[in-house]
N, C-alpha and C positions, 0 to 999 in steps of 0.2 A: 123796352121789352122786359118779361118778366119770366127768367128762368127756371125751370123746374129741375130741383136736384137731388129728389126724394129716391129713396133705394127703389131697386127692382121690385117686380112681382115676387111673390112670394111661391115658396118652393112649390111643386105639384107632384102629386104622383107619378104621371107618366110625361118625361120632358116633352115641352113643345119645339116643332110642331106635330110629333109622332101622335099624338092625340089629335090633331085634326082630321075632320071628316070629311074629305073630298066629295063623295058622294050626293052628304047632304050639300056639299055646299053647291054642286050642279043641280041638285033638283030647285034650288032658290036664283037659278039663273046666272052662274057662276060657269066662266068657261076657258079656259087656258090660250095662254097666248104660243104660238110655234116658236120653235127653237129657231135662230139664228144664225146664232155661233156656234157652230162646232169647233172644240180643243183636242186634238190628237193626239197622246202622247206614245210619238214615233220614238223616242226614245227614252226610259226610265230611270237612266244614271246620271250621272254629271262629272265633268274632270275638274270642278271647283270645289271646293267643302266650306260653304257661305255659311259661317253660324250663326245665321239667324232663319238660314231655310225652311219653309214650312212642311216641306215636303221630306226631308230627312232629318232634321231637328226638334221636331215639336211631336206634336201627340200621337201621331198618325204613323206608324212604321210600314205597313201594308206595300210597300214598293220592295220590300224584302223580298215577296215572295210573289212577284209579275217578273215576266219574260224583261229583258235588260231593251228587248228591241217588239215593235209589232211586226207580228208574222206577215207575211203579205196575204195571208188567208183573211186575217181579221181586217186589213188595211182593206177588201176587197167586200169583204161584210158590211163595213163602216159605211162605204162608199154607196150600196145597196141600198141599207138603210137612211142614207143622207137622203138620196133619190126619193124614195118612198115619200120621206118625210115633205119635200119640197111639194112634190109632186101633190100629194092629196091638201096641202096648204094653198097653193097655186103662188110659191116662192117664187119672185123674182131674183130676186139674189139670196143668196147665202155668203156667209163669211165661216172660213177652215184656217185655224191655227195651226201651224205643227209647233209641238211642245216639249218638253219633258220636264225635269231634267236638261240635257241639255239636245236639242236635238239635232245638232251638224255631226254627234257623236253617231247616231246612223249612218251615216252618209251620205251627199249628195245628191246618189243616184235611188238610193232609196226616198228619198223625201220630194224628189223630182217623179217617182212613179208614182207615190201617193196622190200627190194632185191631177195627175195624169187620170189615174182610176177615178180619180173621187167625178171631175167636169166630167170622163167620158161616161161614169154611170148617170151624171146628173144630166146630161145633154142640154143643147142648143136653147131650150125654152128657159132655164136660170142661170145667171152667171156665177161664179166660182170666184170670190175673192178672197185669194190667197196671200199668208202670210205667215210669216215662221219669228219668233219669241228666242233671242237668245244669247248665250252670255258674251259674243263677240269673239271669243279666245282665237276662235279658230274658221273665224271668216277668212275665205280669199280671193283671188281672180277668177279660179274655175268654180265656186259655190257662187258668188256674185254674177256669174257670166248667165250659170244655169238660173237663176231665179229670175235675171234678168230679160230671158226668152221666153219664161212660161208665168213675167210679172206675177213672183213673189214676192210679197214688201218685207223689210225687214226690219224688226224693232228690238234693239238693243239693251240691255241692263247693265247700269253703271251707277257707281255712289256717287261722281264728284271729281274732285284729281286725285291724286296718285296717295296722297295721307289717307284720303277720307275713302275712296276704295280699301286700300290694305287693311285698317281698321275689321274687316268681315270680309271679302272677294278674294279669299288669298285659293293658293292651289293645294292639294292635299298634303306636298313634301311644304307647304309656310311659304313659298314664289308667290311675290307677287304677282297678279293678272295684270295690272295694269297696263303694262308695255305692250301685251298680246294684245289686248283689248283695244287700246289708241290705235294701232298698228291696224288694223282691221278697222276700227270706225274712221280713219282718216282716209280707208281706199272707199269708206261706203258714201263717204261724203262727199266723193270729188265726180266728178265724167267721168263713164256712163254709166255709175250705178246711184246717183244722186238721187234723184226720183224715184229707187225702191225704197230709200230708207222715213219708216213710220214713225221713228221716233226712241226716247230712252225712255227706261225706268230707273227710276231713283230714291231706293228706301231711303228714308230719315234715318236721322242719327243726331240726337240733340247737340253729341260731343264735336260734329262740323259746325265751323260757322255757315250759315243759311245762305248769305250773300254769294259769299267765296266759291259753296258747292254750284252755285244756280249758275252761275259766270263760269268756271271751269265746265260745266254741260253744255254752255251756249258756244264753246271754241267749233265744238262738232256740227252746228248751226243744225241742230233736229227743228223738223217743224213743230213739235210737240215733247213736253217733257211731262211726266206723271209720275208725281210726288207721291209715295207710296208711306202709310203708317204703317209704323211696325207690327205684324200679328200679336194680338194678345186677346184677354176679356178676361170678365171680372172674375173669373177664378186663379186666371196666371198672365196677373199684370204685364201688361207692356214694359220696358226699360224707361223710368226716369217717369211715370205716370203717377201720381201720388193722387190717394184716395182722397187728399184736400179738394173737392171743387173750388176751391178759388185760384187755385195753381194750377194753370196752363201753359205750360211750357212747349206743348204742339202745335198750340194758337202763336205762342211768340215766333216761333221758328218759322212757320209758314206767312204769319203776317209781315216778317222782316223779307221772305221772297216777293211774297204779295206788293210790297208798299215800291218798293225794286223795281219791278217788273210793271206794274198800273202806271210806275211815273214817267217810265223812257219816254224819248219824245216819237219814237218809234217804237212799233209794235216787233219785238225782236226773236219771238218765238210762241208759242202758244204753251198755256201750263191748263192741261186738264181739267186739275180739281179747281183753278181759281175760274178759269171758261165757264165748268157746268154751271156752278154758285151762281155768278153771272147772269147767266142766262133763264135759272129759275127765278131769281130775283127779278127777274123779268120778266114771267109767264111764260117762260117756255116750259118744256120739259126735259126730264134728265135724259144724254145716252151712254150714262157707267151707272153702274149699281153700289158705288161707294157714296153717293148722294140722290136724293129726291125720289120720287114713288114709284118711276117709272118698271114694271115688270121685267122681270130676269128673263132673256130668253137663248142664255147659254149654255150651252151641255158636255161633259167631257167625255172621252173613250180613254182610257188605260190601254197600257199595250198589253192587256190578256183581253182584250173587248169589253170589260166590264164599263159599263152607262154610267158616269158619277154627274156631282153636284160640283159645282165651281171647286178648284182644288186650293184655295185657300182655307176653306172649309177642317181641313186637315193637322188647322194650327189649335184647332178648339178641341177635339178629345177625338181618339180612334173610331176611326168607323164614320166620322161628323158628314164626309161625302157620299159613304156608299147609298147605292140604291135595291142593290142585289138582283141588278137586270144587266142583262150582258147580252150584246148585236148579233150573237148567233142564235138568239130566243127569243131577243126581246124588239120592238118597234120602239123609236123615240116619241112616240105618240104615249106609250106605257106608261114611259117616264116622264112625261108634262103631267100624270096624274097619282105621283107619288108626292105624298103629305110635304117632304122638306122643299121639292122641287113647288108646287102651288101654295106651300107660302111666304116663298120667293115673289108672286107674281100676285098676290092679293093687295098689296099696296100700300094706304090707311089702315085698313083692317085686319096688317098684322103686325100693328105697330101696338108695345105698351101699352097698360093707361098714361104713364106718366109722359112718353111721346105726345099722346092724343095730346096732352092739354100744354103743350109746347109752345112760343109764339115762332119758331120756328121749323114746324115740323114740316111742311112741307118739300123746303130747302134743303133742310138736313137727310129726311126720309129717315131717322132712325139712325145712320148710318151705316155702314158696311159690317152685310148680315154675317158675318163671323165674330168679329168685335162686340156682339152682344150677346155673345153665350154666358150662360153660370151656372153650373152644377146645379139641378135640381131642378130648375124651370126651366133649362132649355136658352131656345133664342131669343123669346119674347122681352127682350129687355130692351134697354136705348144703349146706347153704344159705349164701352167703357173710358171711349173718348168723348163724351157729350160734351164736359166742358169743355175742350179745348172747341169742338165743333162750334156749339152756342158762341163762343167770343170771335171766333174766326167768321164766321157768314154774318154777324152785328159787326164786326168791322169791315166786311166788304161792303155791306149794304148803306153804313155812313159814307163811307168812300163815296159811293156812287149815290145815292142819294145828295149830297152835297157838292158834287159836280154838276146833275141835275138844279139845284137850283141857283147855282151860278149861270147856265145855260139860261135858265129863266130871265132874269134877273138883266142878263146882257139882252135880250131878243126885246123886254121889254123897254129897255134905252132904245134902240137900236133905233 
């Protein structure tokens, strides 16, 4: 394979994608794909102070000045427009996050009418696959009991064990989470709430050993764990990313879970980013938007109703999400035809030049569209982690191509 490691596009006038032309690009036969995913965010605060948040730490301050909770006016608007949205797409299913911040800090019974509203506006003809994103603190019997009657799945965020959390998950007075947090995923992991639980997140941290963290996530036996890069792009580097392309240290780290995790003699949990790789490597196609072309077809609501763009979005520079349509005006049909939200979902064609001529662009996709912001041009860049990407997806694909022809090799003894 032969890397491409040449700088970004070069600055433009008006960042992209705000200069794209949705319009022209429909009348060339260009047509948006429906939203999917709807992200709720029922509550806007959090009782952790994670310093590395994208949402309170980095560019983006605008949770300053949103309601701390969604009104039930707007929770009932959402649902409305969720409806709408299915309805005229002919949605079989939808999938509804509740989010924030943290959002058990609602409460229970607020987040248990959310879904209640959202299925009964959406009726009988689409399902309603519900699920709530959250830092664990404050799971319990009666939160587990209720998600557990109206199958809400639950997916957790944890660094690791009790070092490699504290490091960033601590509480606002310096307590650590951890205890809360075990405490709560040890009741999600046992009878009868086993089966809600969707799985962890687990931001990197060069400073954990890779191994150690992967093993201390697997005690909790999640079916799935997502290795998550730390927010940054080429204007305000990630931690421990150095501008040397030949130094990948996100590639070592993930390749020492990768090499771990491919060689048990049992398959012992599923890891996301090594699955998708996997799988396009194989001709399939992606379904996360941190690798391969597949179109974005998720959408958020703020608790003032305001429509955003994926809120990671929010670690690249103020404003990176907004769309400036809000569910009491606007239809999620509006916002599938706003410039950042369509080219999210153009695929190749809104990838770099120096993506295009990639030998692994496919696989990669560019990578994860916040990751390739830069001052001046916008998103159209390759991802500020491309090196580590490029050696981490040519070492999965030796992996596996050389298992392949051991497979060969034996069938043709055989």
């Amino acid at each position: 394979m032969t890397s491409h490691m040449d700088s970004a596009i070069a600055p433009t006038t008006v960042e992209w994608p705000a200069s794209l032309d949705v319009g022209d690009l429909r009348a060339n036969g260009w047509e948006p794909v429906p939203f999917r995913q709807f992200v709720l965010k029922a509550h806007s605060r959090c009782n952790l102070a994670c310093d590395y948040c994208f949402v309170y730490e980095m560019a983006d301050q605008n949770w300053r000045r949103r309601p701390a909770v969604m009104p039930a006016e707007t929770v009932r608007r959402t649902a409305s427009r969720i409806a709408e949205h299915a309805e005229k797409h002919r949605l079989r299913q939808v999938e509804v996050v509740l989010h924030g911040g943290e959002p058990l800090l609602a409460g229970v019974r607020r987040l248990e009418s959310a879904v209640t509203e959202i299925r009964r506006a959406v009726g009988p003809g689409t399902e309603v696959a519900a699920s709530v994103q959250t830092n664990g603190s404050r799971l319990s019997r009666d939160s587990l009991d209720t998600f557990a009657r109206l199958g809400i799945r639950v997916g957790v965020s944890l660094d690791g064990g009790r070092s490699a959390t504290d490091r960033h998950r601590r509480y606002r007075d310096g307590r650590s989470s951890h205890p809360d947090v075990q405490r709560g995923l040890k009741l999600l992991a046992q009878p009868p709430y086993q089966d809600l639980f969707s799985g962890l997140l687990c931001a990197i941290d060069l400073a954990n050993d890779p191994v150690a963290t992967y093993e201390a996530l697997l005690q909790y036996a999640p079916p799935v764990v997502d290795f998550l890069l730390p927010h940054g792009n080429w204007t305000t580097r990630p931690p421990g990313r150095p501008a040397d392309p030949t130094i990948t240290p996100y590639a070592d780290w993930l390749i020492a879970v990768f090499d771990h995790w491919y060689s048990a003699p049992a398959r012992q949990t599923g890891i996301r980013l090594f699955d998708e790789i996997l799988n396009l490597l194989l001709g399939g196609a992606s379904g996360v938007e941190s690798v391969g072309l597949s179109p974005a077809a998720l959408v958020v609501v703020e608790t003032d109703g305001d429509i955003e763009q994926v809120d990671s979005l929010k670690s690249a520079h103020a404003g990176a999400s907004e769309t400036t349509l809000n569910v009491a005006a606007n239809s999620f049909d509006d916002a599938l035809l706003h410039p950042s939200i369509a080219a999210r979902q153009l695929g190749r064609a809104a990838l770099s030049d120096t993506c295009q001529r990639c030998a692994v662009r496919d696989v990669c996709g560019g990578g994860l569209y916040p990751h390739r912001y830069q001052a001046g041009s916008g998103f159209r860049n390759r991802t500020v982690y491309c090196a580590d990407m490029f050696r981490l997806i040519g070492h999965i694909r030796e992996r596996v191509s050389a298992d392949l022809r051991g497979l060969a090799r034996r069938q043709a003894c055989g």
